[in-house]
FIZA-220007 format. One line per 3 residues: their letters; for each residue x, y, z of C-alpha. Coordinates in steps of 0.001 Angstrom, whole numbers, plus 500000, padded with zeros to 6 digits. Example, Ala and Ser with C-alpha at 12.3 -4.5 7.8 and 13.67 -1.06 7.14 Angstrom:
2
AS) 512300 495500 507800 ~ 513670 498940 507140
This chain:
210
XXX) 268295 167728 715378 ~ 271845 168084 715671 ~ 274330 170177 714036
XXX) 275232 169161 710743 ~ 278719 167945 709731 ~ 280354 170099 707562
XXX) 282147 169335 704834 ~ 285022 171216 704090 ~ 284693 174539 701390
XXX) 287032 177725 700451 ~ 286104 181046 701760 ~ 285106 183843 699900
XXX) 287748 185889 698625 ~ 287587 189886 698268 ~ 286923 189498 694403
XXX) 283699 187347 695103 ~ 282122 189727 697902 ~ 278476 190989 696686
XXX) 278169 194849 696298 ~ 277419 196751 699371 ~ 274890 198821 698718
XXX) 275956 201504 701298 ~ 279813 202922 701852 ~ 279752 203037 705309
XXX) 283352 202352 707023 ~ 284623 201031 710452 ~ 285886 203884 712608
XXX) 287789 202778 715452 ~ 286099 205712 717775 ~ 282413 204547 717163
XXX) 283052 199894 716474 ~ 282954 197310 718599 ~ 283909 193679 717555
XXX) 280960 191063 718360 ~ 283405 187682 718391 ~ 279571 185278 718062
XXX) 278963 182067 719385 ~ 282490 180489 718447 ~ 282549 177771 721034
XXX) 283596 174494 720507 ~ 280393 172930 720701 ~ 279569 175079 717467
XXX) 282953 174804 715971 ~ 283384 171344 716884 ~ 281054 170791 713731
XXX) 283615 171731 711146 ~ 286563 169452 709702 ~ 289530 170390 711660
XXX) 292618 172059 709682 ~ 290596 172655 706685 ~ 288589 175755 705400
XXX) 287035 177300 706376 ~ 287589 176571 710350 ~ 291058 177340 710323
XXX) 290870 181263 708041 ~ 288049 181576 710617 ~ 290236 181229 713784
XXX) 292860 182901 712474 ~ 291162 185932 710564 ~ 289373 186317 714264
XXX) 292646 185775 716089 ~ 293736 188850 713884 ~ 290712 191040 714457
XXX) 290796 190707 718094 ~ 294313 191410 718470 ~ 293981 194761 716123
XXX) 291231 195616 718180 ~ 292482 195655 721417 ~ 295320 196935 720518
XXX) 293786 199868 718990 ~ 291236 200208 721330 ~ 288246 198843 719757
XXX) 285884 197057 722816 ~ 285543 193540 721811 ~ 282126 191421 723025
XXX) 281804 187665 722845 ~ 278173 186003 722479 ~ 278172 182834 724337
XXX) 275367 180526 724614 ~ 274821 178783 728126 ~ 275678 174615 728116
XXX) 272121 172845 729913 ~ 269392 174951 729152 ~ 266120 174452 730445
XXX) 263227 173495 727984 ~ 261880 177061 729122 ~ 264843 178893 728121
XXX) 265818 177255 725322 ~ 262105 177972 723906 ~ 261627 177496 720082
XXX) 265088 176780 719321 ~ 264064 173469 721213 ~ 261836 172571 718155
XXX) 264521 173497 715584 ~ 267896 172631 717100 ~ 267113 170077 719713
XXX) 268468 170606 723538 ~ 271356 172608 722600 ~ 274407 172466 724325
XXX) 275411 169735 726735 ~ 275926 171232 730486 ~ 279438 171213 731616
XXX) 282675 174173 730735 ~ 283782 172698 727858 ~ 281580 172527 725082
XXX) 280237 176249 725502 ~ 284542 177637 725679 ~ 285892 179845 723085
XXX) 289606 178020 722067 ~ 292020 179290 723908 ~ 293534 181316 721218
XXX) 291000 183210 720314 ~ 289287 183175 724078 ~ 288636 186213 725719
XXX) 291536 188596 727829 ~ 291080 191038 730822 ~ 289016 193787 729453
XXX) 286880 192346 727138 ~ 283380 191697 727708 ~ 281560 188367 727633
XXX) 278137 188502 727002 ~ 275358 184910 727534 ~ 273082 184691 724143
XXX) 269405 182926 723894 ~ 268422 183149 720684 ~ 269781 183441 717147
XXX) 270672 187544 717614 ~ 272929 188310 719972 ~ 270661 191420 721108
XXX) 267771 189316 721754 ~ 267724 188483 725653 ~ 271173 190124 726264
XXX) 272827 193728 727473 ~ 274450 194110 723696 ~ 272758 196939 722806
XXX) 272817 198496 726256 ~ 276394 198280 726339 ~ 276917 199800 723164
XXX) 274761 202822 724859 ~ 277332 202327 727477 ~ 280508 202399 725281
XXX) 279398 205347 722671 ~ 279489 202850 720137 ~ 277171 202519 717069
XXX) 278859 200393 714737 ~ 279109 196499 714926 ~ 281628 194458 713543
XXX) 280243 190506 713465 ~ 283334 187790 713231 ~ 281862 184379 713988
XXX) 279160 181703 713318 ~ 277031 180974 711798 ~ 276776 182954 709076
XXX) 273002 182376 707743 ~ 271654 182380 711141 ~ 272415 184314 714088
XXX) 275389 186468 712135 ~ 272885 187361 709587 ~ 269840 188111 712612
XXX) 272566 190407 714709 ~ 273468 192451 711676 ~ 269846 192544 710728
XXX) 268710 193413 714308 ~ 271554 195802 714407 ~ 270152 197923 711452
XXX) 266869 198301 713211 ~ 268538 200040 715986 ~ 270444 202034 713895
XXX) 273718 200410 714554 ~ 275948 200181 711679 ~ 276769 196810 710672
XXX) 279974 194813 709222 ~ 279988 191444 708557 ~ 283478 189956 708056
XXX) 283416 187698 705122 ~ 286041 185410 706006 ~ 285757 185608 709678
XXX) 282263 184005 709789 ~ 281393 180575 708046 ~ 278448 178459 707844
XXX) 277128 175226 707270 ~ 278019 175275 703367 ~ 279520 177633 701030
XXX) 276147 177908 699348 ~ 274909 179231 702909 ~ 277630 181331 703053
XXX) 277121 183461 700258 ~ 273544 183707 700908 ~ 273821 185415 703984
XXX) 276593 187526 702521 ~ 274435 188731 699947 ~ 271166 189041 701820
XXX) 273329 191262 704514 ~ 275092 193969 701910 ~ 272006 193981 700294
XXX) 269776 194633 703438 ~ 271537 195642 706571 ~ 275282 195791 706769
XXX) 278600 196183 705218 ~ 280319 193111 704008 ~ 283792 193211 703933
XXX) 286877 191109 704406 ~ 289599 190876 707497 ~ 292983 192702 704873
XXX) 290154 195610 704470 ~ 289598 196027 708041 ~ 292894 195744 708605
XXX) 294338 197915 706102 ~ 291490 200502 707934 ~ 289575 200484 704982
């Protein structure tokens, strides 16, 4: 029951996005960025300097640094290393024991890790609201938009946006700064999100403040 290899694949490009079925857009005065669950014991699954690990670090190396510096709050999800069979609950049945205890499978690479200011947030189950303070400190913050950057995309990207909606918390889900376990994946979650829940858009949009 452990994660998958996965085999290298291109990421979407703006031209192959599904249609959003709403307009919303990301307004720096209402966002924050969710960086989600990229550790290296969920990263560590991907083909190093191939696509789509290396857009993904870099296209969330870009967001972060755009959103601190125009004041955006940015959140990372990260999942605890040595769970308990009682904490780790169902996912037990599906995924196995989860991360090994210890620092370094559950740390964010250093160049995307987090800086002074940012807020770190521990994650249980496929959403990041489930079991957390995420939509508490949105309350906290003003903020009722979410922009999701991370992994994967089918599973707890796709549940955050999704639980985001029912909370009435407008969702974006960066196209290229999320991947998955296979392109096929990918687009699925893409498509099931602009259709559903959330904006999907792309990293030049968001940075061109579109």
């Amino acid at each position: 029951m452990a994660l998958p290899a996965i085999a290298p694949y291109p990421m979407p490009t703006a031209a192959e996005l599904p249609a959003n079925r709403v307009d919303w857009t990301v307004d720096p005065d209402r966002a924050v960025l969710l960086v989600h669950d990229l550790q290296n014991y969920f990263i560590g699954a991907f083909t190093p300097g191939t696509a789509p690990l290396d857009p993904l670090l870099g296209n969330v190396g870009l967001l972060t640094k755009e959103a601190r510096r125009i004041g955006i709050p940015v959140v990372y999800s990260v999942q605890p290393g040595g769970q308990t069979p009682t904490q780790r609950g169902l996912q037990q049945d599906f995924w196995g024991p989860g991360l090994p205890a210890g620092d370094q499978p559950k740390a964010v690479p250093d160049d995307i890790a987090p800086e002074p200011g940012d807020h770190v947030l521990t994650k249980w189950k496929y959403s990041a609201f489930v079991r957390t303070r995420l939509a508490t400190k949105l309350r906290e913050l003003g903020r009722d938009q979410l922009v999701i950057a991370g992994v994967y995309a089918h599973i707890g990207v796709m549940m955050t946006a999704c639980d985001a909606w029912m909370q009435d918390i407008q969702a974006f889900v960066v196209a290229d700064a999320v991947a998955d376990f296979s392109r096929e994946d990918h687009d699925m979650a893409l498509k099931w999100a602009a259709g559903r829940c959330a904006v999907v858009t792309t990293t030049a949009s968001l940075l061109k403040g579109d």
